[in-house]
C-alpha positions in Angstrom: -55.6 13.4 38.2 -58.4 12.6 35.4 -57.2 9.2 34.2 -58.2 9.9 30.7 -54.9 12.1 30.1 -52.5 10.0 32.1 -49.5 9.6 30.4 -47.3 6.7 31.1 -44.0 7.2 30.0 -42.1 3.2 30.3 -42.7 2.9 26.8 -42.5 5.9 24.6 -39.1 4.8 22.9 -39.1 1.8 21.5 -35.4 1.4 21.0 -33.6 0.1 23.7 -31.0 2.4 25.0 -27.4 2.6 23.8 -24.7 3.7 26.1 -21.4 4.7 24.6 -19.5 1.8 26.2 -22.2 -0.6 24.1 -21.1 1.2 21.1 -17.4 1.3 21.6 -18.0 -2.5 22.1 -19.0 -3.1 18.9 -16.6 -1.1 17.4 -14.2 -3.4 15.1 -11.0 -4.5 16.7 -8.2 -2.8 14.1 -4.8 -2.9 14.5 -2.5 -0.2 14.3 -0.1 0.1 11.0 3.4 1.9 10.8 4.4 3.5 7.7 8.1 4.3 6.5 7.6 7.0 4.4 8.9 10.0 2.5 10.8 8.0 -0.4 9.5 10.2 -1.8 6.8 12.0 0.1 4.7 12.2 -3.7 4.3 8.2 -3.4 3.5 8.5 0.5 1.0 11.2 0.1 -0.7 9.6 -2.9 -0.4 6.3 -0.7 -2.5 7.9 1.8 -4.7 9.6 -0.2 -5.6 5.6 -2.0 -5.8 4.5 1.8 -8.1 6.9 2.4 -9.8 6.6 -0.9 -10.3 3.0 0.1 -11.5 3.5 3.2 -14.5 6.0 2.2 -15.4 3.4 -0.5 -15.7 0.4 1.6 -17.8 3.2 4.1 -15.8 1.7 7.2 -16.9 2.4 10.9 -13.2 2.9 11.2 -10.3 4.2 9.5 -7.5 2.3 11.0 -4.6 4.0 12.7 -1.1 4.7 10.7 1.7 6.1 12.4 3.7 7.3 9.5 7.5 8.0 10.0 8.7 10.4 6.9 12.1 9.6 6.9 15.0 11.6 5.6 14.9 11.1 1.6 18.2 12.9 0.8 20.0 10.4 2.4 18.6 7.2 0.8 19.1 8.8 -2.1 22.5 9.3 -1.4 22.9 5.6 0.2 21.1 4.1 -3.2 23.9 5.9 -5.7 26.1 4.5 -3.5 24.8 0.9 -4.1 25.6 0.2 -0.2 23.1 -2.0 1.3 24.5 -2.3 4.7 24.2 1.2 5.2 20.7 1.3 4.0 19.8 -1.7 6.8 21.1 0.3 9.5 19.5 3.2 8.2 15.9 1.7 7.8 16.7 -0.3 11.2 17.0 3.1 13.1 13.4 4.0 11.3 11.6 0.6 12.2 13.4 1.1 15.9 11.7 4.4 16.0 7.8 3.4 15.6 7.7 -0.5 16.3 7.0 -0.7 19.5 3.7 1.4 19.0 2.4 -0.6 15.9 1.1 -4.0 14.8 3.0 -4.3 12.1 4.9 -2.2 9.4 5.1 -1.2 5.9 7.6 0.5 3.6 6.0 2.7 1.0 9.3 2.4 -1.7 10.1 -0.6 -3.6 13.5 0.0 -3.5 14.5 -0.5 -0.3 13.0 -3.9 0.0 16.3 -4.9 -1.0 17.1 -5.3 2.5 13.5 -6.5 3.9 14.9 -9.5 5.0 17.4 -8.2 7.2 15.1 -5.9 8.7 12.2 -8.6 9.1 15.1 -10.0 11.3 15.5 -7.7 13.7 11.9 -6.1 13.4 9.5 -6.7 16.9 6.7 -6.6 14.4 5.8 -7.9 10.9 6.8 -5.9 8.0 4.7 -6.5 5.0 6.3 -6.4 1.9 5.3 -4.5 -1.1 6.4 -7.1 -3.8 4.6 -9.9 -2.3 1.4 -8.8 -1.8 1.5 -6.8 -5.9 3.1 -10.4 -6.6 -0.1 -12.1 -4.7 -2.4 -10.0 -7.0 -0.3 -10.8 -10.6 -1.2 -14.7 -9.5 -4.8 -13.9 -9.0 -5.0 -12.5 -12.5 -4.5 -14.3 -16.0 -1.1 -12.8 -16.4 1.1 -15.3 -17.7 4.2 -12.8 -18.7 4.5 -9.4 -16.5 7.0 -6.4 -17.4 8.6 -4.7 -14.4 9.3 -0.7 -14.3 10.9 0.6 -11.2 14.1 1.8 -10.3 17.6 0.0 -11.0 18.3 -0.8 -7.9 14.4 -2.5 -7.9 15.1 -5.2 -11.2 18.3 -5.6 -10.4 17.9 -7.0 -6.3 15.6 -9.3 -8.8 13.0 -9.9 -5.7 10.2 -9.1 -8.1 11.4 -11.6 -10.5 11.9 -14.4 -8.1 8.5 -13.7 -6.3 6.8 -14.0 -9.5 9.3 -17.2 -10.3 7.7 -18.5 -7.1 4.1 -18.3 -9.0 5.6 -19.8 -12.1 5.0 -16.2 -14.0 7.7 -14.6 -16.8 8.5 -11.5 -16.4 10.5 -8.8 -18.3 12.5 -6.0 -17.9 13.5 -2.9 -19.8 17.1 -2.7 -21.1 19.8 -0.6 -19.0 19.9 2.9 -21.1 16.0 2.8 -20.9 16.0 1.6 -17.0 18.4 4.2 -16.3 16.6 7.0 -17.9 13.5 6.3 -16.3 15.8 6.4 -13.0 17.7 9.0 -13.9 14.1 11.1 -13.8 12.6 9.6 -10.8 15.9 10.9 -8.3 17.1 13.5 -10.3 13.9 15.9 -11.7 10.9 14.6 -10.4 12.0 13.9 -6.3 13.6 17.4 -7.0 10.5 18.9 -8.1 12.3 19.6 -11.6 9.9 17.4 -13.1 9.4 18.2 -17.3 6.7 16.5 -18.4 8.9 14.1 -19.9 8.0 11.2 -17.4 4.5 10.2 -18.3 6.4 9.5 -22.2 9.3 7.7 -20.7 6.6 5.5 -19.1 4.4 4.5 -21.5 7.0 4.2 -24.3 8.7 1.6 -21.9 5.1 0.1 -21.5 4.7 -0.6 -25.0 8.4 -2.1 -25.1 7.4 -4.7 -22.9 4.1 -5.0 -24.3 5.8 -5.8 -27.3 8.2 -8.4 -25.8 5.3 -10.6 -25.3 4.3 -9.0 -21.7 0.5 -9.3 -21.0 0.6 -7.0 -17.9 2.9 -4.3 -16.4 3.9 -4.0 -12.8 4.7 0.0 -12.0 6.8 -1.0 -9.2 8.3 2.0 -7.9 5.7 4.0 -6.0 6.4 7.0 -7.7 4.9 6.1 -11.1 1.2 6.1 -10.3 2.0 9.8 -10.2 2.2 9.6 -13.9 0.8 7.4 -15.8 -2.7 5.5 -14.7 -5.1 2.7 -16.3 -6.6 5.2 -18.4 -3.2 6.3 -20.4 -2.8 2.6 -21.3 -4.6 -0.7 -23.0 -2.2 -2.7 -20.6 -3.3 -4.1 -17.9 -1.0 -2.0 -14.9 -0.7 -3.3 -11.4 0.2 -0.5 -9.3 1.6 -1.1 -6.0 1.7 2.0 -4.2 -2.3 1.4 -4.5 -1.9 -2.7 -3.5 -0.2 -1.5 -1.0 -2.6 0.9 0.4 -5.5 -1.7 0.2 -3.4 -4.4 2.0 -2.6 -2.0 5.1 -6.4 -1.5 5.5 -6.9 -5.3 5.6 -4.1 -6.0 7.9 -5.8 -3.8 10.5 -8.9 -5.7 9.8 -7.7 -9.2 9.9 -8.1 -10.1 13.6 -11.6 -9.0 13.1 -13.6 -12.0 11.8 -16.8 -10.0 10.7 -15.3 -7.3 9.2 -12.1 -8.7 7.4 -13.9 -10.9 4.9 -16.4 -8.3 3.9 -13.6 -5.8 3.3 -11.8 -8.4 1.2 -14.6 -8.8 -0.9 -15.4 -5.1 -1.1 -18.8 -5.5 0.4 -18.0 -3.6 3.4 -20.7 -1.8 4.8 -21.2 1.0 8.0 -21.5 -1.7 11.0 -22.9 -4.6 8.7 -25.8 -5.6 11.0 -23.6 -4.7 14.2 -27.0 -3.1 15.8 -29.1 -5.9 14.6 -29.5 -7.3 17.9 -30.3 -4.3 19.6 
């Protein structure tokens, strides 16, 4: 062979190889989050739609897992009417029992049942977050020095947002009964039923502007169904919304045994494999 065309082919690519186990190796270590769902499914489909929202932004290699259990909302509502909490901890118990032994850790996408989180975090095999601490956790990272509480009845009156926020030396607020009760009376009776008359958004901001004008300087939608209707835009409040802080904080659990990518995410700088290849 003429030695003038020889061609020597050892180093055409300059990259060194990649085999798929190197990339799976590199792959971020994310856990795997359980959802209790379905209270109502609006809040849990808008909770996965801010999850995956959140996930797209941040550009991650990875969207962590969620197992989500829907579970039967007819019958919480039935068990809330009621007022009977015991019922509503074996209830939720049964849920938890159903998915815990196939997830890291667990999260309840409804404020109001958190009236029984304790109990369940007693007999849970796995962590359950809890909604009201980590919208709580945000409130104390803010200026807010006086915070107004919308949700459900059975929400202000457990009073586990008010002592969380006690716990941060906070004030908080809540509307009066007739206005809490219409606002509830909406949620589980028109817009859960899909009867919903426009009326909600109004019922909302009016009790916004109530609490704005007993001295709160923030509101805390805390009933995951009332991002549905009214959002930042609507208001000059300041709203923390917790079906969406709760969202964000199930995408940082999964990341938090990973020591790269957890910090990065937290300060919303995450990137596609932040220099994961560098080395290559």
């Amino acid at each position: 062979m003429n030695p003038l065309i020889t061609i020597t082919t050892t180093n055409l690519n300059p990259f060194k190889s990649i085999t798929a186990r190197e990339i799976r190796a590199k792959q971020p270590k994310v856990k795997t989050a359980g959802i209790i769902g379905g209270l109502g499914p609006q809040s849990t489909s808008l909770f996965y739609q801010t999850y995956t929202q959140y996930c797209l932004e941040n550009q991650l290699s990875a969207f962590p897992r969620l197992i989500i259990n829907s579970v039967n909302m007819w019958e919480v509502i039935e068990i809330l009417a009621d007022k009977d909490m015991d019922r509503l901890f074996n209830f939720l118990r049964k849920e938890v029992e159903m998915i815990q032994d196939q997830v890291d850790f667990i999260v309840m996408v409804c404020n109001s049942v958190h009236a029984v989180l304790d109990q369940l975090r007693a007999v849970s095999k796995v962590p359950i977050l809890s909604i009201y601490e980590e919208v709580c956790k945000d409130i104390a990272r803010s200026s807010s020095k006086k915070v107004g509480i919308l949700g459900t009845k059975t929400t202000t009156d457990s009073q586990f947002y008010q002592q969380e926020l006690e716990g941060y030396g906070i004030n908080h607020e809540v509307l009066p009964d007739a206005q809490g009760e219409a606002i509830d009376n909406h949620i589980f009776e028109e817009m859960l039923r899909g009867r919903d008359n426009g009326t909600m958004k109004q019922l909302l901001l009016d009790g916004i502007a109530d609490l704005q004008a007993k001295g709160c300087d923030s509101v805390v939608l805390a009933c995951t169904e009332l991002p549905i209707f009214v959002s930042q835009e609507d208001t000059n409040m300041p709203l923390f919304l917790s079906t969406q802080i709760l969202a964000h904080t199930v995408v940082k659990e999964c990341y938090a045994s990973d020591a790269e990518m957890h910090p990065m995410l937290d300060a919303k700088r995450l990137r596609f494999f932040p220099n994961r290849f560098a080395s290559v």
